[in-house]
C-alpha positions as CSV (number, residue, x, y, z in Angstrom):
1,X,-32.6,-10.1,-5.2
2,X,-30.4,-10.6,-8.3
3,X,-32.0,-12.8,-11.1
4,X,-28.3,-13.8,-11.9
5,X,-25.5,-14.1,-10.6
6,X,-23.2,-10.6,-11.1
7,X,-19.9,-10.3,-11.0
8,X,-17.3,-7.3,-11.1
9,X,-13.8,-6.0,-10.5
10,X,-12.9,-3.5,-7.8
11,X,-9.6,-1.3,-7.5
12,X,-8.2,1.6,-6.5
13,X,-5.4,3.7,-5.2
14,X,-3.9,3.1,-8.7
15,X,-1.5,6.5,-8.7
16,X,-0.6,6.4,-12.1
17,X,2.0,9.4,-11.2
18,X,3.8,7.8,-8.5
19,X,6.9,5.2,-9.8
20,X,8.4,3.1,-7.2
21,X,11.1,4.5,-4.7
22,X,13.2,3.0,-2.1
23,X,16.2,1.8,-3.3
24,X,19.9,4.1,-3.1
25,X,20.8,2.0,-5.8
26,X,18.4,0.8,-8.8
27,X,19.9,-2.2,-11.3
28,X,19.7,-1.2,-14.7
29,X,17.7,-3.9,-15.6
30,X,15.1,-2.3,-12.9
31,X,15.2,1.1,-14.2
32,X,12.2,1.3,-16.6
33,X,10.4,-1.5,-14.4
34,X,10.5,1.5,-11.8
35,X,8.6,4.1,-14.1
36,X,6.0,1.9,-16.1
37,X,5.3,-0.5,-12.9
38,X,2.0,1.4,-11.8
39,X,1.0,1.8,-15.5
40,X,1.8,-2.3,-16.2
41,X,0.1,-3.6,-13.1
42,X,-3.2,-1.3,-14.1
43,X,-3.3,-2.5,-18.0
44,X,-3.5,-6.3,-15.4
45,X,-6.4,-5.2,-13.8
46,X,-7.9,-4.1,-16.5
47,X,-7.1,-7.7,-18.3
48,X,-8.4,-9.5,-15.3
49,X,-11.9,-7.8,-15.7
50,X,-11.8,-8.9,-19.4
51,X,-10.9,-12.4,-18.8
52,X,-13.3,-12.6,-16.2
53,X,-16.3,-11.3,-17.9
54,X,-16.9,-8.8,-15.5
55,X,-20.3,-7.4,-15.8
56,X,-18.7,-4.0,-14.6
57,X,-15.5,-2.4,-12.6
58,X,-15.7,0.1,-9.6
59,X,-13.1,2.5,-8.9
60,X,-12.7,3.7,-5.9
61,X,-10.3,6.5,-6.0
62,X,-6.5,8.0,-6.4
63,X,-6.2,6.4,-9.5
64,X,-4.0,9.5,-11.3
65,X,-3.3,13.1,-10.1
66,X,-4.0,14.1,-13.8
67,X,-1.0,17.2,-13.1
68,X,1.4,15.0,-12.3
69,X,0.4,12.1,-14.5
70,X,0.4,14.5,-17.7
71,X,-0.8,13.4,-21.3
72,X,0.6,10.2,-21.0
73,X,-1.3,9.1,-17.5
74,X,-4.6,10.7,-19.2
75,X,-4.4,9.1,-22.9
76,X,-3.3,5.9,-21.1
77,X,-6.5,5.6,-18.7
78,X,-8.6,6.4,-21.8
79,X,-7.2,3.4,-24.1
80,X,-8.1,1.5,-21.1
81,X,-11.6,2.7,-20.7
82,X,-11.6,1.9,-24.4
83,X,-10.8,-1.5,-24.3
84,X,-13.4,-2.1,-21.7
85,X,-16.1,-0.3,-23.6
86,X,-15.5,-2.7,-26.3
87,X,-16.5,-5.5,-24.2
88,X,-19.4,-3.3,-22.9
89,X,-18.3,-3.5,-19.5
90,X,-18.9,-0.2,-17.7
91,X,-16.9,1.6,-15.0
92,X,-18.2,3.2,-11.6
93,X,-15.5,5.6,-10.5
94,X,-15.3,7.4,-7.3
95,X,-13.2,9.9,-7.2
96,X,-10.1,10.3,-4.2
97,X,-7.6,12.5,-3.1
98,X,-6.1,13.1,-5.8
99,X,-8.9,12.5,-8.9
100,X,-11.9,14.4,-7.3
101,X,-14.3,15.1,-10.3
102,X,-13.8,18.9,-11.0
103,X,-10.2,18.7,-11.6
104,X,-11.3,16.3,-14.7
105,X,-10.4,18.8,-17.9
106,X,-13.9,19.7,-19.0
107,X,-12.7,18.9,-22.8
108,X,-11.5,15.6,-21.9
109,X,-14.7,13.6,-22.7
110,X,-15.0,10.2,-21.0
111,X,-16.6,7.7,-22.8
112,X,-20.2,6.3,-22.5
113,X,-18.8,3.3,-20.5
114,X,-17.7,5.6,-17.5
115,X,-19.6,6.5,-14.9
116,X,-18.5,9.3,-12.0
117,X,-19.8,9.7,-8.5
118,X,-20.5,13.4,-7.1
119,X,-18.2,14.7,-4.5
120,X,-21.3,16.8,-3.1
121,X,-23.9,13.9,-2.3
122,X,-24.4,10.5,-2.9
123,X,-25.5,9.5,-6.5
124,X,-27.2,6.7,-7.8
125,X,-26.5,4.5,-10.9
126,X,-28.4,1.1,-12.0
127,X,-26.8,-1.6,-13.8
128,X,-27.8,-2.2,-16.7
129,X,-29.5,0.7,-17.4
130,X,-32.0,-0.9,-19.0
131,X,-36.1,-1.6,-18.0
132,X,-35.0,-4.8,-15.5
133,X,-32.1,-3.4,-13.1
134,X,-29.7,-6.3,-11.4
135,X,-28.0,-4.1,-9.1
136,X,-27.7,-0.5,-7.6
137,X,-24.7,1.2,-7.1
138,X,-24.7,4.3,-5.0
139,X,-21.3,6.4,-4.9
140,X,-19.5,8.6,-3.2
141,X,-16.2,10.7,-4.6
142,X,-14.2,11.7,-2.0
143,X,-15.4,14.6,0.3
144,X,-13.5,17.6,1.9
145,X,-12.1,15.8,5.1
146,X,-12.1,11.8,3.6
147,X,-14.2,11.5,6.8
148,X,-17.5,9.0,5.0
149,X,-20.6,8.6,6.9
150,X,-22.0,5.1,6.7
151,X,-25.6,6.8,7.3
152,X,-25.3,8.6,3.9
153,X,-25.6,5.3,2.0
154,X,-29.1,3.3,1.8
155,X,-30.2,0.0,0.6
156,X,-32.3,-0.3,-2.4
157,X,-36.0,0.3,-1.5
158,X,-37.1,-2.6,-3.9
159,X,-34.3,-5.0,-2.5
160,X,-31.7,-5.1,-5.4
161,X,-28.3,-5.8,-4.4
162,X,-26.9,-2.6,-3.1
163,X,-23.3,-1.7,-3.9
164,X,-21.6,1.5,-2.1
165,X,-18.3,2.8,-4.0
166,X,-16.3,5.5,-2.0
167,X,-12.9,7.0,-1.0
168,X,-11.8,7.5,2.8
169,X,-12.4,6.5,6.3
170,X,-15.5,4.9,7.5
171,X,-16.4,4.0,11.0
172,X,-16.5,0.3,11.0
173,X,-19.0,0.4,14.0
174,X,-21.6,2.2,11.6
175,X,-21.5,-0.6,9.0
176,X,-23.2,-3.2,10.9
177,X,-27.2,-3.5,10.1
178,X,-27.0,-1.0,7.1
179,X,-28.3,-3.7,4.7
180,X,-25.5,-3.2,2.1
181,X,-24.2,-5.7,-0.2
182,X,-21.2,-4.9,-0.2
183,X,-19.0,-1.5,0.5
184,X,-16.5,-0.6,-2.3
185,X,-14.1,1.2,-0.5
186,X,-10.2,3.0,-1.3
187,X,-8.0,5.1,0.5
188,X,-6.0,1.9,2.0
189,X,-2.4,1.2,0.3
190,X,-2.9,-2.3,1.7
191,X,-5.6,-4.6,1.1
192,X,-8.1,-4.6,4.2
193,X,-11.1,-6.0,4.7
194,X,-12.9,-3.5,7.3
195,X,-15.9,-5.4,7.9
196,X,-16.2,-9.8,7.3
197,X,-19.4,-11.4,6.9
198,X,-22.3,-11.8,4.6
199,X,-21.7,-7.5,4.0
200,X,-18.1,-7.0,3.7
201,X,-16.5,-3.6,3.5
202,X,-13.2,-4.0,1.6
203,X,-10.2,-2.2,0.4
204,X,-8.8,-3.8,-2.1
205,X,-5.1,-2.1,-1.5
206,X,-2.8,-0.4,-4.7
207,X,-2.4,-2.7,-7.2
208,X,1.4,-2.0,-7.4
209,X,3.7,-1.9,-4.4
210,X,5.6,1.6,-4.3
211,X,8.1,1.1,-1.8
212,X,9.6,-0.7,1.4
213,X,5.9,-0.4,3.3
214,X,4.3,-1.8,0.4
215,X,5.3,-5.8,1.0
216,X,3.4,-9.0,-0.7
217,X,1.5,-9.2,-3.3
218,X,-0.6,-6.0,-4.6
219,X,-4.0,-6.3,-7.1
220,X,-7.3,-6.1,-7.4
221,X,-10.6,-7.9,-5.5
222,X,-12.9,-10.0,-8.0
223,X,-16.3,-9.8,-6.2
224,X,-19.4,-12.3,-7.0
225,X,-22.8,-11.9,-5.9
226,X,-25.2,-14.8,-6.4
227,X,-29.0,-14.7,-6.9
228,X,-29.7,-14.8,-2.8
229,X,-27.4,-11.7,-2.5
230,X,-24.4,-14.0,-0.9
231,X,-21.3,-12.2,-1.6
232,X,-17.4,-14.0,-2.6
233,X,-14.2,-12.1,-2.7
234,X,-10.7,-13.1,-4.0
235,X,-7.6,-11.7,-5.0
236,X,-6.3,-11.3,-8.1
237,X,-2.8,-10.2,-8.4
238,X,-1.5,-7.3,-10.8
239,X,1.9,-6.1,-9.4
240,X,4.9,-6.3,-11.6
241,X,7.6,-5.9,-8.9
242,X,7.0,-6.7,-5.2
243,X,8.5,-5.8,-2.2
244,X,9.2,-8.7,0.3
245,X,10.6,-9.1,3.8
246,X,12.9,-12.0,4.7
247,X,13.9,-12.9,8.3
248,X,17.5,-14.7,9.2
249,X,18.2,-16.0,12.6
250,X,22.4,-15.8,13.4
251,X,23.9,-17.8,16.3
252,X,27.5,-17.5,18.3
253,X,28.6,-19.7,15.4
254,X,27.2,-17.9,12.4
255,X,29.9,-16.2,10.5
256,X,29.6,-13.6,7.7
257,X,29.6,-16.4,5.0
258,X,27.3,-18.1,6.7
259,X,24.9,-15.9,6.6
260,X,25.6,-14.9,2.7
261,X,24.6,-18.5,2.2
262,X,21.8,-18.3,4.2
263,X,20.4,-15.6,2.5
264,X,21.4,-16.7,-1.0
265,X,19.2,-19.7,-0.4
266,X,16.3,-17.8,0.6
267,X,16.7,-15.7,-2.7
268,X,16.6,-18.5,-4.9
269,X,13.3,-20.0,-3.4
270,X,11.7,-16.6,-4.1
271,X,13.1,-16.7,-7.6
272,X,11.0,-20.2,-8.3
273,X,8.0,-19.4,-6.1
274,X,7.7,-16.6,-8.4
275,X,9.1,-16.9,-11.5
276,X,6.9,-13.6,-13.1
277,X,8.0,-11.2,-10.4
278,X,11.5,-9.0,-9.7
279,X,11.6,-9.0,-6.4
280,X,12.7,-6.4,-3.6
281,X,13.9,-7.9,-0.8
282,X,14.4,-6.5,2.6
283,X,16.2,-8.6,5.5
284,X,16.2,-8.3,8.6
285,X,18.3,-10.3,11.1
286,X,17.9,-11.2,14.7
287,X,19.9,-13.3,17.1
288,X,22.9,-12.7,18.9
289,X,26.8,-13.8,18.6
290,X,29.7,-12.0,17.0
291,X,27.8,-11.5,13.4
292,X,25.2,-9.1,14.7
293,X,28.5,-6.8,16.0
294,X,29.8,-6.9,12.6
295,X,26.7,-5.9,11.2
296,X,25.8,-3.0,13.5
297,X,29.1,-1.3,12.6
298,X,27.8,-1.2,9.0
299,X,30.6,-2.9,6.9
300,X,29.5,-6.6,6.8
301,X,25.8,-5.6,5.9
302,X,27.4,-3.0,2.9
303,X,29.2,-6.3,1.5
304,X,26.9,-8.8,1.9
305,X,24.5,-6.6,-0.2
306,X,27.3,-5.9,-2.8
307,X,27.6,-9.8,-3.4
308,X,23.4,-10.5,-3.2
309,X,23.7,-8.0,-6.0
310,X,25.8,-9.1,-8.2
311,X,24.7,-12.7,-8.0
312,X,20.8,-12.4,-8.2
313,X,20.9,-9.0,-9.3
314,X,21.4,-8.8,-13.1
315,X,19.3,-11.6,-14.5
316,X,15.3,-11.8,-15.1
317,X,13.8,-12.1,-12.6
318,X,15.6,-10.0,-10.6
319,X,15.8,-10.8,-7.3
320,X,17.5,-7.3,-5.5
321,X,18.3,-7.3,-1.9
322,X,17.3,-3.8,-0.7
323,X,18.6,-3.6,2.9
324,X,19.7,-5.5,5.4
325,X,18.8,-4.4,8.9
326,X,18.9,-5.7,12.4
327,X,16.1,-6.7,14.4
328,X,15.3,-3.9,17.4
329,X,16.6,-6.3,20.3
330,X,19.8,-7.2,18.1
331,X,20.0,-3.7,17.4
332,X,20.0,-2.3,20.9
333,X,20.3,-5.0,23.2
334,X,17.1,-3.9,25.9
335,X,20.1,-4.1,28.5
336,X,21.8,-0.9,26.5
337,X,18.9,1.0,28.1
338,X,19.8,0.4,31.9
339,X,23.1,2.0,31.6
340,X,24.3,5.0,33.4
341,X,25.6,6.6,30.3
342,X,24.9,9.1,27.0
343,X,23.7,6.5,25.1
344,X,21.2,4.8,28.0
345,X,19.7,8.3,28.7
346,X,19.0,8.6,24.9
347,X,17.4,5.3,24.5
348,X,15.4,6.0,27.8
349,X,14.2,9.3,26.6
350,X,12.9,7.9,23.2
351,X,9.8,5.7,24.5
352,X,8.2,9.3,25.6
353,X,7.8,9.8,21.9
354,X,6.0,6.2,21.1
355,X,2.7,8.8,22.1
356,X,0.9,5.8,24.7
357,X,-1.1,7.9,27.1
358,X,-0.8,11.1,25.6
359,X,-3.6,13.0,23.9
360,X,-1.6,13.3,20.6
361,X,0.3,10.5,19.6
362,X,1.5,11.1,16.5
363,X,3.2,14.2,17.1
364,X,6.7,14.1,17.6
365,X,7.3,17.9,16.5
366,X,7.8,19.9,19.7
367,X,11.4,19.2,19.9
368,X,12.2,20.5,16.0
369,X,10.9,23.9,16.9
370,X,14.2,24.3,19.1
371,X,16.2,23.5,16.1
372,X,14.5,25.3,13.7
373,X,12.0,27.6,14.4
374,X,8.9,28.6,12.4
375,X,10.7,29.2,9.4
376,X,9.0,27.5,6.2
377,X,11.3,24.7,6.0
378,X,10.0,23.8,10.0
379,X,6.8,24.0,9.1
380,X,7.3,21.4,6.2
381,X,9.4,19.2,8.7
382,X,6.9,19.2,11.3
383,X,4.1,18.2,8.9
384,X,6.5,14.6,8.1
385,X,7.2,14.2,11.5
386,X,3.0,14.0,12.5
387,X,2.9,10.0,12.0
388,X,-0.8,9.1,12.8
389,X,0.5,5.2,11.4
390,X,1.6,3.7,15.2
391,X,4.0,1.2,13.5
392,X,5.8,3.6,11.3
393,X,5.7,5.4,14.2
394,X,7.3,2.7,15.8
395,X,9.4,1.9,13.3
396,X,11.2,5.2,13.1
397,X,12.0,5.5,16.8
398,X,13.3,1.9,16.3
399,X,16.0,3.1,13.5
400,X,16.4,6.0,15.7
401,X,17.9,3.9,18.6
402,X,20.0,1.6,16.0
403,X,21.6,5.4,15.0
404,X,22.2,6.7,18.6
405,X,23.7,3.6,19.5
406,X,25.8,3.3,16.4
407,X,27.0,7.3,16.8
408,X,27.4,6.5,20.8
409,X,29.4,4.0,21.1
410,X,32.2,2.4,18.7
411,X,32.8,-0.8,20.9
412,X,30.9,-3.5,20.1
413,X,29.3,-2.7,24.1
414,X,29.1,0.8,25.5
């Protein structure tokens, strides 16, 4: 086991080349916030390992399509590695998606401190590299398919701690009795721990927040592991802006001021619960009375957004109400669906696409090919429409009953 106690930093999924998205409208004050989020929130998790004293960071993948990125994404990863070799802390890097190890410019060295895992087979690095080892890290990049195969990875034979860093899917079944410390995994936008225990397998999740499905708080995972192997895990947080989802509940009584109030309320505890963060705040609204008619038809959601705005929208921290939505049963009442009617038949036909008991799910396609053939522009639609996520999944057939109803009937009933 370890003669001391080590502990490290691990991150991924940094995409340096994606800035936020999501909003139709974007406040001034928010504008540059949008483009240098990913890069602030990384120059945190890079911070976090130096305040820390990390003996060493892992990276496990997607941290910047270098094409996209460009010079500045390239030069801006290397000051980092820079200010982490000055504290001699080194950096295991398995490469994703997007940062496999080829695509790496051959003339762009890396310095000493970094250290890259083979696509082609599992490679092996000791920390320190000195004559009395404290750990072993055995890595992965990501191969062709992101499929990973838990049988690839071994425990040290002379019974260091064993730390596997690598990009993609794992079964989680396969985990169980393979003797390893701890699994350094990425691939997952939102931090997931795969496997709990004594020998987690973790995800630590992007460290920024890029849009709507990115909600809470985004960082890194600060991982210890004492002398009898014993491994600890917390969260550090590195995000700059986050994304967060607040819930209203309107009565027969609630009227549209109400509700402003209610929600201008809510706002303001964000605002001192996090006084560091602009905030992005999606609402949604359940509950029943003459409100939720109002806001179905569109016009009371379109001005209670244009007043959120201009009251918590143009001072730091901003505190930007993204969208206000109804709840699916506020939505479409489930009654909507009995009636014998163009719009019950639509909401009828739509659970056929929810893919239970089907042999392909996440393939809501076929019906596109009526509309627009196999022309290129088909093909490229039927590749979004392929949702293997069941709750996006969900969640789109959900907004596509609020839309049928809305285009089917202009009563506040059918």
């Amino acid at each position: 086991m370890s003669r001391r106690r080590l502990r490290f930093v691990h991150s991924s999924d940094w995409h340096l080349e994606c800035p936020l998205v999501g909003l139709t409208e974007v406040p001034d004050l928010l504008k540059p916030v949008f483009a240098d989020a990913p890069y602030r929130a990384a120059e945190r998790i890079v911070g976090t390992a130096l305040a820390e004293q990390a003996d060493f960071m892992i990276l496990s993948g997607d941290i910047l399509d270098i094409e996209l990125a460009g010079p500045h994404g390239v030069s801006f990863l290397l000051r980092q590695f820079a200010r982490l070799a000055e504290r001699q802390i080194a950096v295991y890097w398995a490469g994703g998606r997007v940062d496999r190890p080829e695509r790496w410019p051959a003339a762009l060295n890396l310095p000493g401190n970094v250290y890259r895992f083979s696509s082609r087979r599992p490679e092996d690095f000791l920390f320190p590299s000195a004559d009395a080892p404290l750990a072993r890290l055995t890595g992965l990049s990501r191969p062709r398919g992101g499929k990973l195969r838990a049988a690839d990875f071994w425990p040290d034979p002379d019974s260091l701690p064993t730390i596997v860093a690598a990009h993609g899917r794992i079964d989680r079944a396969a985990l169980a009795g393979r003797n390893i410390n701890y699994w350094a995994l990425g691939g997952k936008h939102r931090r997931t721990t795969l496997l709990d225990g004594p020998q987690p397998a973790h995800y630590p999740g992007t460290p920024q927040g890029r849009g709507p499905a990115d909600l809470g708080a985004h960082g890194c995972t600060l991982v210890e592991i004492d002398e009898q192997g014993r491994v600890e895990m917390r969260n550090a947080a590195s995000d700059v802006v986050r994304w967060c989802h607040r819930r209203a509940t309107v009565h027969e009584t609630t009227t549209g001021e109400s509700l402003e109030q209610m929600l201008a309320d809510q706002l303001r505890e964000l605002r001192s619960t996090s006084p560091d963060l602009d905030l992005l705040v999606v609402w949604s609204v359940a509950g029943a009375g003459p409100v939720v008619s109002e806001l179905r038809r569109g016009e009371l959601a379109e001005t209670l957004l244009a007043r959120l705005r201009r009251r918590f929208g143009h001072d730091r921290p901003v505190a930007w109400s993204a969208a206000i939505e109804l709840e699916p049963e506020a939505a479409v009442p489930p009654a909507w669906s009995q009636q014998d009617s163009l719009l019950g038949d639509f909401l009828r036909a739509l659970p056929q696409f929810d893919g239970e008991g089907t042999n392909d799910p996440a393939d809501l396609s076929g019906p596109l090919e009526l509309l627009v053939g196999q022309t290129p522009r088909g093909q490229q639609l039927d590749r979004l429409l392929r949702l293997s996520d069941p709750a996006n999944r969900r969640r789109m057939l959900q907004k596509a009953a609020a839309l049928g109803a809305s285009l089917l009937t202009s009563e506040d009933k059918p």
